[in-house]
N, C-alpha and C positions, 0 to 999 in steps of 0.2 A: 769448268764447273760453274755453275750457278752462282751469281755473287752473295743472291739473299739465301740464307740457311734458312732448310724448313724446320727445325728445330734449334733454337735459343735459350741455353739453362742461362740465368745470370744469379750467380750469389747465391743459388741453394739451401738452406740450413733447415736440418732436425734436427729436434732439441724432444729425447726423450726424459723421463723423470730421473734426474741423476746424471746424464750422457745425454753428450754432443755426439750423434753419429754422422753426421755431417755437419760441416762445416766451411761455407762459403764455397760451394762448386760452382765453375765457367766452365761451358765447354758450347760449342755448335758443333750441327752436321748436315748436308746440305743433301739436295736428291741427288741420289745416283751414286751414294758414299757408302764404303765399309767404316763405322767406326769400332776399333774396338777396344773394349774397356776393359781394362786388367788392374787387378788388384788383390792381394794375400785376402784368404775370406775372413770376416769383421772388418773389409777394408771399408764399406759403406758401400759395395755395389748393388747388393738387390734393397736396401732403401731405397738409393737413387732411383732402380728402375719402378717399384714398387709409386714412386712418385711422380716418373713419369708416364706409368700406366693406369694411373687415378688408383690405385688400389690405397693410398694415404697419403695426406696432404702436408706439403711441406712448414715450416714453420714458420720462415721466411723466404723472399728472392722472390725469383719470377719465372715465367715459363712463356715462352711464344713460340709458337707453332702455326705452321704455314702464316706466316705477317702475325697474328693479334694473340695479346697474350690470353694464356688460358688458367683455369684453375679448377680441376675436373674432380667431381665430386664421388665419381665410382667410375671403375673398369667401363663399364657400357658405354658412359659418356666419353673417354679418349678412345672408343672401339668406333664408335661413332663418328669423330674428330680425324680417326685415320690411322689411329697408334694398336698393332695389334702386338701380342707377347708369348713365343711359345716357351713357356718355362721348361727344365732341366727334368722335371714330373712331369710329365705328359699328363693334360685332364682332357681324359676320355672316360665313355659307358661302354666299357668290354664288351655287353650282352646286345647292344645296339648297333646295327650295321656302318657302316662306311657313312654312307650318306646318310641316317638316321643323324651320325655325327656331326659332318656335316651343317646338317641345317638346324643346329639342335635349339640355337639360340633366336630362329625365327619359330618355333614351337606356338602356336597359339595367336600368332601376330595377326595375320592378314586372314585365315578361314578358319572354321570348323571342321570342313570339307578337305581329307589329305588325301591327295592321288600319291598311292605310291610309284606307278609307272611313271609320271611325270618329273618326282622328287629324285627317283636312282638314272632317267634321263640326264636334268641337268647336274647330277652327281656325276655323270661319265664325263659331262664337257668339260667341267671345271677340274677334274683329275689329268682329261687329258693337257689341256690348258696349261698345267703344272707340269709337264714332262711324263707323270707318272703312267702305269698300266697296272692296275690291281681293281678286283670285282667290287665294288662299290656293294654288292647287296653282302658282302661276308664282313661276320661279324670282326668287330673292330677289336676283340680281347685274342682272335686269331693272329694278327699282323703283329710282323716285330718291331724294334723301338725304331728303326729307320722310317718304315710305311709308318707309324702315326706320325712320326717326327712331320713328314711331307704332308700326310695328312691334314695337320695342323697348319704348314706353310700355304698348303692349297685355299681351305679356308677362310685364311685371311687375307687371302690375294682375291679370292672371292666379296670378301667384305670391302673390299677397296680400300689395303690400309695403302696410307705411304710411308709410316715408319716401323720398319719391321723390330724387334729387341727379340734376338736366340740367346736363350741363359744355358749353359755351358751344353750345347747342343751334340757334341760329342763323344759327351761323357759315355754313353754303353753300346758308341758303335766303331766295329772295325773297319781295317783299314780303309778296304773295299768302297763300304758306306760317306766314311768320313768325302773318300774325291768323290762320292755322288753328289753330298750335300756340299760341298765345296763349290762345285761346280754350280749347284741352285744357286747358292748364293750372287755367284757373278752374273748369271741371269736377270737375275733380280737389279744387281746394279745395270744390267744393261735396257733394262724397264722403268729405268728414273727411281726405283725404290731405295730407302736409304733405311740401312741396317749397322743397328747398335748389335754388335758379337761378343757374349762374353763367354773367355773360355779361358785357361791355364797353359795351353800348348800353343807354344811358342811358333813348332812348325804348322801351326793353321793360320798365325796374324799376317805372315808375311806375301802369300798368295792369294790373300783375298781384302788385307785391309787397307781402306787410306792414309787412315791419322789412328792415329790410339790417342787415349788418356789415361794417366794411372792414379789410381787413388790410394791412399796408405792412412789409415785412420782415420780415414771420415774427410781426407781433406786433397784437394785435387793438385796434385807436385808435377803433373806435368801434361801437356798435349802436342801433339810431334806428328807431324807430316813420316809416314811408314819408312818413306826412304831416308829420313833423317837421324833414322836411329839403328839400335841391335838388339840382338837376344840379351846380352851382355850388360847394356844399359839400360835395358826395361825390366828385368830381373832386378839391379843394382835400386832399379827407384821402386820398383814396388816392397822390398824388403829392406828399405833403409839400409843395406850393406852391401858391399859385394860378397858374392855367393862363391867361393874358391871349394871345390872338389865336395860337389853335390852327393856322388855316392863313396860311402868311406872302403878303403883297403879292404881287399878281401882276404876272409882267410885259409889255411891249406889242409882240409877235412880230408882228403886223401889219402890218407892212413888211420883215419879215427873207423872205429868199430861201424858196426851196420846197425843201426837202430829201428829199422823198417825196413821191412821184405813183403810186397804186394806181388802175387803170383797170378796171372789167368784170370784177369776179373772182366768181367762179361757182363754185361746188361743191354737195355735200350740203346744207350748213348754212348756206348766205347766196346773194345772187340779185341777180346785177348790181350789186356795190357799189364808188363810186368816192369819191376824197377826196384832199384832200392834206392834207400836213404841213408846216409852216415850221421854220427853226431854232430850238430852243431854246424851242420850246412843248409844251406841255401840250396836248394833243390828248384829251378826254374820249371813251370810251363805255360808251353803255349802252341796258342795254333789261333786257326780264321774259323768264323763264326761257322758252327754246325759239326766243328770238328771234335768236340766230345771233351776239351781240354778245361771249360768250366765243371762241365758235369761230374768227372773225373773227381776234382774236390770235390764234391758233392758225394758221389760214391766213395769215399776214404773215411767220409764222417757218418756215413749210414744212414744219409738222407734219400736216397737212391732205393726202391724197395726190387725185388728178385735181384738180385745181385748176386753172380755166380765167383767164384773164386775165392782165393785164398790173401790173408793176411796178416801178417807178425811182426809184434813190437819185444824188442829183445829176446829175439828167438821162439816167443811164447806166440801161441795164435789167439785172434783175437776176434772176436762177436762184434761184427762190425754190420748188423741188423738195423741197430738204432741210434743215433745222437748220445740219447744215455751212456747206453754200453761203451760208445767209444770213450765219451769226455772218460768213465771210468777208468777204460785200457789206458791213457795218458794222453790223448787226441784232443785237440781244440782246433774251431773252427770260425775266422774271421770271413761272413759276407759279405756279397759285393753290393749287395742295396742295405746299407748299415743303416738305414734310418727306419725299414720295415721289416728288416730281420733281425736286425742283430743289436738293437737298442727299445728301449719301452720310451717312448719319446715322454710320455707326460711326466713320468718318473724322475726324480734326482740321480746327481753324482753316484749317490751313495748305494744308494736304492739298488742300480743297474751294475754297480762294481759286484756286490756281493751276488748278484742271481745266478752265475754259473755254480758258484759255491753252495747254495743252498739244492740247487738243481741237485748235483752229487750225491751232496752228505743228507737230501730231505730237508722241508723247512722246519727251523727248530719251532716249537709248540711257542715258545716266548722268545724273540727276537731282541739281541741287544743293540741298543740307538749307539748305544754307545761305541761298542764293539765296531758298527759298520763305519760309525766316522773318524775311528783310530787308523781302520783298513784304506779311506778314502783319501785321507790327509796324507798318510804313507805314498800311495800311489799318486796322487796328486803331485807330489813332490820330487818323488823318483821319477816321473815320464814327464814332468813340465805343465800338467794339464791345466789351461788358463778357463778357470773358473773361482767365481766369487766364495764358494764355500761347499763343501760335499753337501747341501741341500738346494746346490742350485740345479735346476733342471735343466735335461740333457736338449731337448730341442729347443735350448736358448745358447748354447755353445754353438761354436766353428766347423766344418767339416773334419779339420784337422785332430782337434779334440776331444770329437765325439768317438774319431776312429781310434784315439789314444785311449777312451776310456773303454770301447769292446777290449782293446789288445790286456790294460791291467784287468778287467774282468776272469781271463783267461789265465793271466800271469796269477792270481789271487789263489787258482788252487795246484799251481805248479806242474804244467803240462809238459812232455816228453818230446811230443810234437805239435805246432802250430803247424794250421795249413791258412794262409793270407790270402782270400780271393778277394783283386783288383786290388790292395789295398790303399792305393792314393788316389784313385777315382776323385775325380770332383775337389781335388784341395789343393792346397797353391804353394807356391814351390817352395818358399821357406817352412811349410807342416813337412813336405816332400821329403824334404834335406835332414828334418826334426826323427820322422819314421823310419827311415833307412838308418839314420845311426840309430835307432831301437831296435829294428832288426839285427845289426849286427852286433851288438849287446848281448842280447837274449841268444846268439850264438856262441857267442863266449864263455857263456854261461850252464852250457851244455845243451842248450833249447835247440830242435831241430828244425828247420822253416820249410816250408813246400811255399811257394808263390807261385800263385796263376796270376798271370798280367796279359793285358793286351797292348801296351807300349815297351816298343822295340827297346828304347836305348834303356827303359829301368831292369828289362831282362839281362842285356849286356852287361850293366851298370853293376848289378846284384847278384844274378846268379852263380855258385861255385861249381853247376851242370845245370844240364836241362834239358827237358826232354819236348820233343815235338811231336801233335798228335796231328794226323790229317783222315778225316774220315773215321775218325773212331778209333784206329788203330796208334800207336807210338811207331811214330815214322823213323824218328832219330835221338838219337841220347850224345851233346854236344858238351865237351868239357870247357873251361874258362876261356881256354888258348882257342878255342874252336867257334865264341859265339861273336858271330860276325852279322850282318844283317843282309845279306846272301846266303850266305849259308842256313838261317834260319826262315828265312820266306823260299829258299827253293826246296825245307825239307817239310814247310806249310803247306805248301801247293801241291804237292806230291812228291818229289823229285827227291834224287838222292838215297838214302835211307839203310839204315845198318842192323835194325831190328829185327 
């Protein structure tokens, strides 16, 4: 390894109005390095990056990069310097092609005059460059999160960075995807590129990274050579405790009544799928991207339009056309992109607790302040949510807590069945640990849970069954004793099958 580090943080600190979100961080990373950076969210990781991508300037400390120190006044300037960032949100223009994309940021630089033949040319070189094979001239709102993910890594491999920063790069891709970009990534270290990785999944640090650092309140507790440590003790320091039995006891809904019978439902995306649900279980699903297993929730809560088949909550059948109709039938429904479906980000606590309820019942002509902040402090308090007061706004909260406040949203007008898609996406593993004992609360309680996940151990971990979709169809329906991680990736792939 290189003795001199191309990047040099010393002593860090932001100092917002009120909070210290950092506090004196050290760390280097030299070319040719994984580093990756873990930390519960609110730990101060996307300031840090946020600081070392010029997007805001720190308060104090210093910054050097390749030898001289720096202090970069916007994005452009450390894009410039060599530091590119594909954040967890892909920014892309849907409408605009591959290569439109691309070159999007020399726009107007050098001519007036744009050859398109010329631009989707060195748009093929540079794609292939990057490993990739995808049409350069199709639009880029076509492609899924994997192709822009690459997209974006192509780009700035294009732009000649040498410090690459992936903010939780894996967060909406399956397995499949994850070893493609896995594999990018050690390319990249084997290109002299040095990459900051930040993600929550454990099984991704140890195949691709060198050193990690963890951060726990803004303040850097630790930096460690990969082979110097474990899941065990990076876990331990990122959550200030050790974490003993992540998903709680399950329980034995095996004799409890049938609260949901979905008969022959048919659309687009799934093909003759039936099942039922008991009270107060965990109903698992899953499958590999394209197999119909997100959509599925999606069709239960009537977001899904020609949707053929049948289906009944307590024996009764139920009009499951619209969102409306369902939340009425007793159906609620947690998304997997909770910040653009399933929360009003500019809105407060308070605001976004009560909107399914008014949804329901129609907004009352006079709204009481008062009434919504009795409901918010309630739930505030029952589910942990760490916010300053039910008028604090919701895209200034954790991952963790935003997703705590869709679930009391839901919990507020007392739903029959919850259906949870992805539900710990993106949050870190002491929220993880926070969610799963909610889930199984709200089972206790009589609440019924459907979960679509696409991580193996939290279906094991959680489900009381679960069912496997492959191609549309429900390949297999696997009880507790039965969900093994064999058994459920050969009835993903096709194989197997009892349905």
């Amino acid at each position: 390894m290189n003795s001199n580090p191309i990047l040099k943080i010393d002593s860090i600190t932001k100092q917002f109005p009120g909070v210290k979100a950092l506090d004196g961080i050290s760390f280097e990373i030299h070319e040719g390095e994984v580093l990756a950076l873990l930390g519960e969210n609110g730990a101060g990781k996307s300031t840090l990056i946020k600081i070392i991508a010029g997007v805001q300037p720190a308060t104090s400390g210093t910054m050097i990069f390749q030898g001289r120190e720096v202090h970069f006044k916007s994005p452009t300037e450390a894009k410039e310097a060599g530091i590119s960032i594909v954040y967890q949100e892909l920014a892309n223009v849907p409408l605009l092609s591959v290569a439109e994309n691309l070159f999007i940021n020399e726009y107007g630089k050098k001519s007036r005059i744009l050859s398109w033949k010329k631009m989707n040319e060195q748009a093929r070189r540079i794609v292939q460059e990057a490993g990739m094979h995808i049409d350069v001239t199709r639009p880029m709102g076509e492609c899924n999160v994997a192709e822009k993910q690459q997209i974006e890594i192509a780009r700035a491999l294009y732009e000649n960075a040498k410090l690459l920063i992936l903010d939780e790069p894996t967060s909406a891709l399956n397995r499949e995807e994850i070893a493609h970009l896995l594999e990018t990534i050690r390319q990249l270290k084997s290109r002299g590129i040095a990459v900051i990785l930040i993600t929550h999944k454990m099984d991704e640090i140890f195949p691709v990274a060198d050193s990690v650092v963890v951060l726990r309140d803004g303040v850097s507790v630790a930096q460690k050579r990969i082979e110097e440590t474990s899941e065990n003790e990076l876990i331990t320091l990122m959550v200030g405790r050790e974490i003993r039995n992540m998903y709680p006891d399950k329980g034995d809904p095996s004799s409890a009544e049938i609260i949901l019978k979905a008969e022959h439902l048919k659309n687009a995306y799934i093909r003759d799928v039936s099942f039922e649900l008991r009270r107060g279980e965990v109903m698992g699903i899953y499958g590999l991207m394209g197999s119909g297993h997100q959509e599925l929730g999606q069709t239960l809560f009537g977001i899904i339009p020609d949707t053929e088949g049948s289906l009944y909550i307590d024996g009764q059948p139920v009009d499951f056309s619209s969102p409306k109709k369902c939340v009425q039938a007793g159906l609620s429904y947690l998304p997997a992109e909770r910040k653009s479906e399933g929360l009003v980000q500019i809105q407060t606590v308070a605001v976004n607790l009560m909107a399914a309820s008014y949804e329901r019942t129609g907004s009352p002509k006079l709204i009481r302040r008062d009434q919504e902040q009795k409901a918010a402090r309630r739930w505030m308090k029952e589910l942990a949510i760490k916010a300053n007061s039910p008028d604090t706004v919701v895209e200034t909260l954790s991952g963790g807590n935003q997703q705590k406040v869709i679930i009391a949203k839901w919990l507020e007008i007392g739903p029959k069945i919850i259906i949870l898609n992805e539900p710990t996406r993106g949050i870190d593993v002491g929220s993880k640990t926070e969610i799963y004992k909610l889930i199984r609360q709200m089972c206790r309680e009589g609440v019924s849970v459907i979960m679509i996940t696409s991580e193996m151990p939290e279906l094991i971990g959680m489900a009381d069954r679960a069912i496997v979709l492959h191609e549309g169809q429900l390949q297999e329906t696997l009880s507790a004793d039965e969900l093994t991680e064999n058994r459920i990736m050969t009835a993903a792939i096709g194989g197997l099958g009892n349905a």
